[in-house]
C-alpha positions in Angstrom: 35.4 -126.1 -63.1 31.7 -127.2 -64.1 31.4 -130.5 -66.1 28.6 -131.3 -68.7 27.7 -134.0 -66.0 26.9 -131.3 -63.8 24.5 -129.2 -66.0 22.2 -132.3 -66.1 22.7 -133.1 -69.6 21.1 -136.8 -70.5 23.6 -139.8 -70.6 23.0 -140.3 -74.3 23.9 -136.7 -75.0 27.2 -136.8 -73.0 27.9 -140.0 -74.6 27.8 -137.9 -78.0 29.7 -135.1 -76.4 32.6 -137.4 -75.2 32.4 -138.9 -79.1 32.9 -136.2 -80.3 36.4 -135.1 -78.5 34.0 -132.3 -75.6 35.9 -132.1 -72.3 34.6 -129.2 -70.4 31.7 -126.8 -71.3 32.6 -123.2 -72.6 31.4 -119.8 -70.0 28.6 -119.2 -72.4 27.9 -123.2 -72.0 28.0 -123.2 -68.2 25.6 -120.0 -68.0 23.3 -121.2 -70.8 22.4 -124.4 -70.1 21.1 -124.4 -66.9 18.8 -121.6 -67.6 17.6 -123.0 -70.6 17.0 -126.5 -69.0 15.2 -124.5 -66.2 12.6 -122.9 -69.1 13.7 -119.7 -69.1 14.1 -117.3 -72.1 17.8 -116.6 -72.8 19.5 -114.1 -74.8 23.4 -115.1 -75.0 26.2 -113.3 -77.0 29.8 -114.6 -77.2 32.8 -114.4 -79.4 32.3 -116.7 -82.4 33.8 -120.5 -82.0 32.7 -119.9 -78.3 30.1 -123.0 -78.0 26.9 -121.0 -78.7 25.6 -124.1 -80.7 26.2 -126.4 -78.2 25.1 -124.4 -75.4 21.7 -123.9 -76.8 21.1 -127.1 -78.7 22.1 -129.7 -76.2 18.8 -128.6 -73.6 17.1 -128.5 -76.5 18.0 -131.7 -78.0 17.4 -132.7 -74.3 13.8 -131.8 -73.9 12.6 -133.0 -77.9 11.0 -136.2 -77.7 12.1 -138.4 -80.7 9.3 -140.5 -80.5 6.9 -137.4 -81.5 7.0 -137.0 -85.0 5.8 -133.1 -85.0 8.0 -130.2 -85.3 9.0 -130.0 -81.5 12.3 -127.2 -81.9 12.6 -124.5 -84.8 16.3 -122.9 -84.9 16.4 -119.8 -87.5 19.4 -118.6 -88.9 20.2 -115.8 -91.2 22.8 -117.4 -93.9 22.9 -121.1 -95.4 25.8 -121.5 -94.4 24.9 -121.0 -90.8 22.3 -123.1 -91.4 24.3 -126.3 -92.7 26.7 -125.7 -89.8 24.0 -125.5 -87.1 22.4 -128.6 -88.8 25.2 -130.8 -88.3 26.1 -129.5 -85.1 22.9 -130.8 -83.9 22.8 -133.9 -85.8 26.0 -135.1 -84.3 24.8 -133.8 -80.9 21.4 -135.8 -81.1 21.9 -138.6 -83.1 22.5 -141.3 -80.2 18.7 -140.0 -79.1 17.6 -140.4 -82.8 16.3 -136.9 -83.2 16.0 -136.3 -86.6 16.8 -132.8 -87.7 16.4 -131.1 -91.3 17.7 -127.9 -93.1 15.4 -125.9 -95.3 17.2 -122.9 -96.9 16.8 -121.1 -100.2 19.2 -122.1 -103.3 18.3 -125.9 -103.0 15.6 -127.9 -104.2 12.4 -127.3 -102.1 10.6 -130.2 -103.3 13.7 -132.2 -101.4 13.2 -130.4 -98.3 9.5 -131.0 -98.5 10.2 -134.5 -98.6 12.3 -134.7 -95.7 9.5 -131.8 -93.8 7.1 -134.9 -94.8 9.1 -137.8 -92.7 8.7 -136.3 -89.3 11.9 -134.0 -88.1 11.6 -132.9 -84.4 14.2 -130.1 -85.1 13.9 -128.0 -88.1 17.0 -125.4 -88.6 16.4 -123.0 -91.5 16.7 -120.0 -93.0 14.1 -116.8 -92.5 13.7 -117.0 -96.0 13.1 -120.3 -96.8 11.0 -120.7 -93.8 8.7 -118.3 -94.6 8.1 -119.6 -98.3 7.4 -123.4 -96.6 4.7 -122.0 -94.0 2.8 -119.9 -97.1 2.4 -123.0 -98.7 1.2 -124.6 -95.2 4.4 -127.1 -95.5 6.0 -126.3 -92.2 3.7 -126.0 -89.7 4.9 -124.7 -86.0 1.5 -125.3 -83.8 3.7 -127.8 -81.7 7.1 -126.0 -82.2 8.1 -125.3 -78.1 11.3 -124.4 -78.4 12.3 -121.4 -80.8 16.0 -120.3 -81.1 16.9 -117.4 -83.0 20.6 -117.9 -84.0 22.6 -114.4 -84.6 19.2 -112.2 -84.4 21.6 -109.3 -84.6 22.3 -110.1 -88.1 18.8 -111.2 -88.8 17.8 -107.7 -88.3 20.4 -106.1 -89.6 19.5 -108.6 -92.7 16.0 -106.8 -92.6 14.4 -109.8 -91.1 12.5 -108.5 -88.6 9.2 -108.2 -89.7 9.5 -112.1 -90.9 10.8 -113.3 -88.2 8.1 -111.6 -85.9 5.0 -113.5 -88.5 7.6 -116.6 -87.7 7.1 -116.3 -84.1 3.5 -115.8 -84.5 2.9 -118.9 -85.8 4.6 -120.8 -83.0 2.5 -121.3 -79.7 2.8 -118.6 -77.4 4.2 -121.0 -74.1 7.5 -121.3 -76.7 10.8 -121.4 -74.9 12.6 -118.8 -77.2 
């Protein structure tokens, strides 16, 4: 049995998995996280309440510097709600490193999550959408954006997403982890 120890997770993101009640990492966890803290591509599936947040977002949170102001990390999601959930996932996860992490989805102010765009998150979660609406008006820019995550793609392109989220990608450098 694998610990989060062993995957090589940084002390002040174990401290935040031991906070928050995390014992032993989930089989998508254990397979995940090592080839994402290795710089490979991944493409994981599991059940849902399996981990899949966790297991990409910690070598995520791992490699974001908080001391770099730019967008570092861009994690899409297809629903709000997805969205919020991610969000605090990921919040909790990195707080102890003081990454700072914002939502931007439709059906809330955008002037708000201008604001917040405007005080230096490394992580921006958000949804295709609402994403797309911040770049055209040249408010979320993704030139230093190295890690891309594209959270239940399926339902993205079932959504009808695809062509968006391919101009998304576009606009992050090519050398992204995704």
């Amino acid at each position: 049995m694998t610990t989060f120890a062993e995957l090589g997770l940084s002390t002040s993101l174990l401290e935040a998995l031991t906070h928050l009640g995390y014992e032993q990492p989930t089989p998508i966890q254990e397979q995940t996280i090592p080839a994402l803290r290795e710089g490979r591509d991944v493409i994981g599936q599991a059940q849902t309440g399996t981990g899949k947040t966790a297991a990409f977002g910690l070598p995520l949170l791992d490699f974001v510097d908080p001391g770099d102001e730019d967008i570092q990390a861009l994690v899409l999601t297809p629903t709000r709600e997805l969205c919020i959930q991610v969000t605090q996932a990921l919040r909790a996860y990195g707080e102890r490193r003081g990454i700072k992490v914002t939502a931007v989805f439709g059906g809330a102010p955008i002037r708000t999550q201008v604001s917040q765009l405007k005080e230096g998150p490394q992580v921006v979660v958000g949804t295709v959408g609402r994403v797309m609406d911040l770049m055209n008006r040249h408010e979320l820019v993704l030139s230093s954006a190295r890690y891309v995550v594209l959270d239940e793609a399926d339902e993205m392109l079932d959504l009808g997403f695809l062509e968006d989220v391919e101009t998304i990608l576009s606009r992050a450098p090519s050398g992204r982890q995704t």
